[in-house]
C-alpha positions in Angstrom: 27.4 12.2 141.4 27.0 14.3 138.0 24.1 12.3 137.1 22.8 12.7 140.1 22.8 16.3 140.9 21.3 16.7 136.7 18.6 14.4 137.7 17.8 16.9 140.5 18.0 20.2 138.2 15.8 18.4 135.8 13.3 18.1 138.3 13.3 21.3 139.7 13.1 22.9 136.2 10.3 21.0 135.2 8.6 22.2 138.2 9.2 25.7 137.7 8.1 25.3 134.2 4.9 24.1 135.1 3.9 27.0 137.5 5.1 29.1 134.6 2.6 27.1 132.0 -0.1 26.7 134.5 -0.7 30.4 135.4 -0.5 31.1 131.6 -2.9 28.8 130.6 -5.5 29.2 133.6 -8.9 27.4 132.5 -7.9 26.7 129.0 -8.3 22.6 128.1 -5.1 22.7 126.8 -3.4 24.1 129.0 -4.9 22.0 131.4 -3.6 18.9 129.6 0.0 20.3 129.5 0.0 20.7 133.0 -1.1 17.0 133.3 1.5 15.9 131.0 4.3 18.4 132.5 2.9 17.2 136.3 3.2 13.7 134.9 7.1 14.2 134.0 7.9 16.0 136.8 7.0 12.9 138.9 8.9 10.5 136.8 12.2 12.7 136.9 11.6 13.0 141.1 11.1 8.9 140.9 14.1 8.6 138.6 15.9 11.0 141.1 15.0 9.1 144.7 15.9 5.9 142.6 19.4 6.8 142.5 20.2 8.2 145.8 18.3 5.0 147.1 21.1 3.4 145.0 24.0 5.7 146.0 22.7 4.6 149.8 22.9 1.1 148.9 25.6 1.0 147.2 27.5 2.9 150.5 26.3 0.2 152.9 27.7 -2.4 150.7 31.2 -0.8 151.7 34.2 -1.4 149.6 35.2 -4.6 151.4 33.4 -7.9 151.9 30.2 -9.3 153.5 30.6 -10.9 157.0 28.3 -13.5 154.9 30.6 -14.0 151.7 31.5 -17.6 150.8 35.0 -17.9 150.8 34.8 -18.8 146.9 33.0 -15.5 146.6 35.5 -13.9 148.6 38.7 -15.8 146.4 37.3 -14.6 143.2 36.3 -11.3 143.9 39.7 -10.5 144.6 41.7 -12.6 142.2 40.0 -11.0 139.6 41.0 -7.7 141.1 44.0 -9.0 141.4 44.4 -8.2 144.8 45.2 -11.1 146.6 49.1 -11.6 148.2 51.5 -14.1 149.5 55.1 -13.9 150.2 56.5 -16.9 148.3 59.5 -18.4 149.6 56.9 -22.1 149.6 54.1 -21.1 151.1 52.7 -19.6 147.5 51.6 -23.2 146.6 48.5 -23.4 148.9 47.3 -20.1 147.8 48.2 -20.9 144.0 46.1 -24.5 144.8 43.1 -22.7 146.7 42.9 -20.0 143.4 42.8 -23.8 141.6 40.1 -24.6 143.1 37.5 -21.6 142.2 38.9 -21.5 139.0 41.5 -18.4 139.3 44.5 -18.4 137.7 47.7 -18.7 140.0 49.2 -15.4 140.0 49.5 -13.8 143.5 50.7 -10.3 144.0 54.2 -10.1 146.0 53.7 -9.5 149.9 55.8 -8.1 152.5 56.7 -9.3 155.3 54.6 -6.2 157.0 51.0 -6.2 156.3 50.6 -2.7 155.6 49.7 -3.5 151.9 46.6 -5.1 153.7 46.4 -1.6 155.9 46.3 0.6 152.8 44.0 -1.7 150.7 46.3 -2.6 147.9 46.3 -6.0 148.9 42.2 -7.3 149.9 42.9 -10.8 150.4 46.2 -11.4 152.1 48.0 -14.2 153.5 49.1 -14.3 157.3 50.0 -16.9 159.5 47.9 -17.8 162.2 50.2 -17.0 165.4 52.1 -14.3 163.6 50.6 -11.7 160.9 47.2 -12.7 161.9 48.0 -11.5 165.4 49.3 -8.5 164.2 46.3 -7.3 161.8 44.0 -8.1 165.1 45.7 -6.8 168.3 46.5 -3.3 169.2 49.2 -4.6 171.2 52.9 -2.4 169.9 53.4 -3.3 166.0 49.4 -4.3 166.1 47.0 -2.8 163.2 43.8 -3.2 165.6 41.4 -4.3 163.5 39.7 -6.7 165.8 37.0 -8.4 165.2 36.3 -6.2 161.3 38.6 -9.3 159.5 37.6 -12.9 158.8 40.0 -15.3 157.2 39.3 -18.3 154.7 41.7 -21.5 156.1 44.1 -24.1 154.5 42.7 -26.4 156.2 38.9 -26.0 155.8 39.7 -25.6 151.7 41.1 -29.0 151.6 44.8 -27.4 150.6 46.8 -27.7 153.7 50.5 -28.1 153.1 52.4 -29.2 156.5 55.1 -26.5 157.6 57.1 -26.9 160.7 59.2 -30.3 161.2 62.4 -31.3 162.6 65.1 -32.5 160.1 68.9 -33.9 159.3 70.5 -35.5 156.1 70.2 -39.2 156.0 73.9 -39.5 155.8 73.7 -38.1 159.4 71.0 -40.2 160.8 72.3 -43.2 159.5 75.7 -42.6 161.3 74.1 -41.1 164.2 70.8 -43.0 165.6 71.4 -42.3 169.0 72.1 -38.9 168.5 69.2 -38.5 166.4 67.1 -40.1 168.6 67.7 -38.5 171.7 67.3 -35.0 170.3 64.1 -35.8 169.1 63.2 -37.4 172.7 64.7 -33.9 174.2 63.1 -31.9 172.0 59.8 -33.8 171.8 59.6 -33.1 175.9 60.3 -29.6 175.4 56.9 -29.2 173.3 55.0 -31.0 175.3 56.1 -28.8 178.0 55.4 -25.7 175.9 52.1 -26.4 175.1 50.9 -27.5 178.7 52.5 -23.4 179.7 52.4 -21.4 176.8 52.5 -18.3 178.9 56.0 -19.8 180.3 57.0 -21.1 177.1 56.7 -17.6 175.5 59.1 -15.9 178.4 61.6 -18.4 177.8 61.9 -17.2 173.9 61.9 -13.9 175.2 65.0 -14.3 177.6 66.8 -15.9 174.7 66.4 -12.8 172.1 63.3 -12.6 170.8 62.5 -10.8 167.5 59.0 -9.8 168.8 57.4 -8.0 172.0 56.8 -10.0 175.1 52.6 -9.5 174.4 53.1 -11.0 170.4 55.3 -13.7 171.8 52.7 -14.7 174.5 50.2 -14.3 171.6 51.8 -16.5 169.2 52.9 -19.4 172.0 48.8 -19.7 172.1 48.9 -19.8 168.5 51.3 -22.6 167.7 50.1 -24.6 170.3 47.2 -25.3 168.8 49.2 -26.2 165.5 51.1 -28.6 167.7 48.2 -30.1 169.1 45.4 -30.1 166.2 45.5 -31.9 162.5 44.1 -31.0 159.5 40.9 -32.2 160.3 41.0 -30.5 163.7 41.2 -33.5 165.5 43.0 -33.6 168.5 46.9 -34.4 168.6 48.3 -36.1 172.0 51.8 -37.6 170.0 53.5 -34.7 169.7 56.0 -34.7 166.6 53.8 -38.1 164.8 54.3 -37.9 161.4 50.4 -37.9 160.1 51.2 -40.1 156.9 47.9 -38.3 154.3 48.9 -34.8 155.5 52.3 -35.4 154.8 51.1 -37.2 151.2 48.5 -34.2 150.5 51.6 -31.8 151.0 53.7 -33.9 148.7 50.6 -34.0 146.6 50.5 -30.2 146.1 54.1 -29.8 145.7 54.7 -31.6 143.2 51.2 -30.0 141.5 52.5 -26.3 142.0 56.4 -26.1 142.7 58.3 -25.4 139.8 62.1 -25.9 139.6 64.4 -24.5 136.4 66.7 -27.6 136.6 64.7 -30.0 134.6 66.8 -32.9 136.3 65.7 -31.8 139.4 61.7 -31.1 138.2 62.2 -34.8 137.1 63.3 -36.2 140.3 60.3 -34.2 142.3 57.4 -36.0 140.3 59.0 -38.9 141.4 59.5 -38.3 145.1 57.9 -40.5 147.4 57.4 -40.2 151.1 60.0 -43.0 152.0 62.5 -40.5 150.0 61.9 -37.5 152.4 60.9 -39.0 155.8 61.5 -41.5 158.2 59.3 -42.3 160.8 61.2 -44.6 162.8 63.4 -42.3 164.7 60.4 -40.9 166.0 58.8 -43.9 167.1 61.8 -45.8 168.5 62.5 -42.2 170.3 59.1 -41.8 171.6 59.1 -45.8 172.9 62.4 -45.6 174.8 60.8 -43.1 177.7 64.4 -41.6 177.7 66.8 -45.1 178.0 68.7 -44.6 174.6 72.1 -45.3 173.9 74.9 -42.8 174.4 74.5 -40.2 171.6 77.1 -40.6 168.9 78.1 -36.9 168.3 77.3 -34.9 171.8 77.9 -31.4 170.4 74.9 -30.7 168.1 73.5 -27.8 166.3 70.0 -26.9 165.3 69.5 -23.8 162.7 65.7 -22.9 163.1 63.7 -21.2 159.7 63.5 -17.6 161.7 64.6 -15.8 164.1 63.8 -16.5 167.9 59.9 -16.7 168.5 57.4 -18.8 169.8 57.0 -20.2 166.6 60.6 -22.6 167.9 59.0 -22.7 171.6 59.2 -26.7 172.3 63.6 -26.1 171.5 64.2 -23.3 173.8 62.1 -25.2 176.3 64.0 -28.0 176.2 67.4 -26.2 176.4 66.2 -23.6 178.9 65.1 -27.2 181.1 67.8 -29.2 180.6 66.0 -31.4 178.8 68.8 -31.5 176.0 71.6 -32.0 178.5 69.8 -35.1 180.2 69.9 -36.8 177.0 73.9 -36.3 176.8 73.7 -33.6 174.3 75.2 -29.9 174.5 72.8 -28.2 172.2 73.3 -24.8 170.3 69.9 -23.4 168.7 70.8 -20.9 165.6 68.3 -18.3 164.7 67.6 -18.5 160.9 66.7 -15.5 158.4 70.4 -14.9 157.7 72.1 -15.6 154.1 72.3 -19.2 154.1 69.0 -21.1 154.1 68.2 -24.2 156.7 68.1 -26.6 154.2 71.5 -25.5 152.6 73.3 -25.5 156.2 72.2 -28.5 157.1 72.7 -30.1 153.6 76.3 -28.6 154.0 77.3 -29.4 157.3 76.9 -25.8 158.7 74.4 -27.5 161.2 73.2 -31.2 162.2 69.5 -30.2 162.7 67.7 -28.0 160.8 63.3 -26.8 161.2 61.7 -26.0 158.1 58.4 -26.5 155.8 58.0 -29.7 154.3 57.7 -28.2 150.7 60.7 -26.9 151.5 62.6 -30.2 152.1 60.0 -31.5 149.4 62.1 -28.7 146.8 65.8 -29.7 148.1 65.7 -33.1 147.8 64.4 -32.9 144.1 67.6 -30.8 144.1 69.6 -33.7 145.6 70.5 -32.6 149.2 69.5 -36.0 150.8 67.8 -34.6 153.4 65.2 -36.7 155.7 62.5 -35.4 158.0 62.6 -37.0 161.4 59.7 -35.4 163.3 56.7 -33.5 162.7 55.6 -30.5 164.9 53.1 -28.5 163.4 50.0 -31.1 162.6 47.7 -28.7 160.3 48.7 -25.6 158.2 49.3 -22.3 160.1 47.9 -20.3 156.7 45.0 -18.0 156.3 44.3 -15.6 153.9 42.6 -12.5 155.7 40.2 -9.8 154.1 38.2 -7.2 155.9 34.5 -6.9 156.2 32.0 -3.8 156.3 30.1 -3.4 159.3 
């Protein structure tokens, strides 16, 4: 702005100077010449000055955010080299540190809360959100909403090639193995529940809501749309009809990553996770035999069963409240408690010691415990593609 406005003095001087010179010098040759040369001047300083408003103007259009056209490598660098771009942690950092791989960034995320106001206020430019959660939030003007509509664009998991597989339903393998039936017919319960959910979101997301949801009744409705689709679409966004199927190179591109980008201080345990292979930390057959039994399984071995989910009560955990709020559990000889999660004691860890039979959490997550040695053993996968984006705004 100082340059600027000095530009504009210049010029006005010079012309003021050259009336003064011009009515001093009045038919004199060389005063006719220094008028030529002062007139000259004067034109290059006005030139020099329209030059730099027209790129003060252009430079305002541009906006301080991104173009609506911006690649999402342009979009990834620009702000990892401002060092603006967030996650959480707590697992899902390792897609965001593999995407930052991949256009040549270095890893390091800045720490976001669990609010996205550090997006609202511009410290944070590029910041992560889930699909049927944050995302909804930044978009909607709904209570708790930021109302940014359709001014935000997000770069996916899925479309970068780094998806990592979140949601799934799992027990220790000491349990399964002394409890098949049981096993079995809570996947077959639960498995009916989702399918339920997904065919009446809009009912699905009333039932979290009578059991204590953590969210308003318009996010909850919002996020039941959401999650369907992570139920019902893969990586590749093709279209899932098995719900729960384990997709065997998701689940390997997860492992993939995680043992690329999760680091563990027990060097025992960072042993044992470059070593993990997916017969260690799944087994599909529960599924399957479930599935194929159209309800006719044996008489559960333990009746009484508990599930701990990764959060508290949302629509994220639909397809389980469904199937409890149905009877769905009961008709498979099971008395089913569902535990909200978020407290002290993780899922894996309550699970791993007997807190809870069940548990739901991100396969990184199981990935990280049973390098630690919990022998835990996923037994059903619900969400078929990532549920990560990163969002940025744009200048319209």
């Amino acid at each position: 702005m100082a340059k600027r406005m000095l530009k504009r003095f210049g010029a006005i001087f010079l012309v003021c100077a050259l009336a003064v010179m011009t009515l001093a010098g009045c038919g004199s040759p060389a005063a006719t010449e220094t008028s030529a040369a002062v007139s000259a001047e004067t034109t290059a300083s006005a030139s020099a000055a329209e030059t730099v408003s027209a790129e003060a103007s252009a430079s305002e259009a541009a906006g301080d955010y991104f173009s609506a056209d911006a690649t999402p490598e342009e979009v990834v660098k620009s702000a990892a080299e401002q060092g603006k771009v967030g996650n959480w942690g707590l697992g899902n950092e390792n897609e965001i540190q593999a995407l930052l791989t991949k256009y040549g960034e270095p890893t390091t995320y800045l720490s976001q809360a669990f609010d996205m106001d550090g997006f609202d206020d511009d410290s944070i430019l590029l910041a992560s959100a889930m699909t049927y959660n944050e995302l909804g939030l930044v978009k909607n003007s709904y209570d708790g909403g930021y109302s940014y509509g359709d001014s935000v664009k997000t770069i996916d998991m899925n479309d970068e090639g780094v998806a990592m597989l979140e949601d799934n339903l799992f027990c220790t393998k000491a349990f399964a193995e002394a409890n098949p039936n049981t096993v079995k017919a809570f996947i077959y319960a639960s498995m009916k529940g989702w399918e339920y959910a997904c065919a009446n979101p809009d009912e699905a997301a009333q039932i979290v809501y009578k059991y204590g949801s953590s969210v308003s009744s318009d996010h909850q409705a919002y996020m039941a749309s959401e999650v369907k689709k992570l139920v019902e679409t893969d990586t590749a966004g093709n279209t899932v009809t098995e719900y729960g199927k384990m997709d065997e190179a998701a689940l390997q591109q997860t492992l993939d990553l995680a043992k690329t980008y999760i680091k563990l201080d027990d060097a025992t345990a960072a042993d044992k996770l470059k070593a993990l292979t997916l017969d260690d930390i799944r087994d599909s057959s529960y599924w399957t035999e479930a599935m194929a039994s159209n309800g006719t399984l044996g008489t559960p071995e333990k009746a009484d069963v508990n599930i701990q989910l990764k959060w508290l009560p949302q629509a994220q955990f639909m397809g389980y409240y469904v199937a409890l709020d149905k009877g769905y559990y009961k008709d498979a000889g099971l008395n089913v408690t569902i535990t909200p999660g978020g407290g002290d004691i993780s899922e894996t860890t309550a699970v791993y010691n007997g807190q809870v039979d069940f548990g739901v959490t991100w396969v990184s997550n199981l990935i990280a415990a049973d390098a630690a040695g919990m022998g835990l053993l996923e037994v059903s996968q619900m969400f078929q593609r990532s549920g990560l984006v990163l969002v940025y705004k744009i200048n319209k």
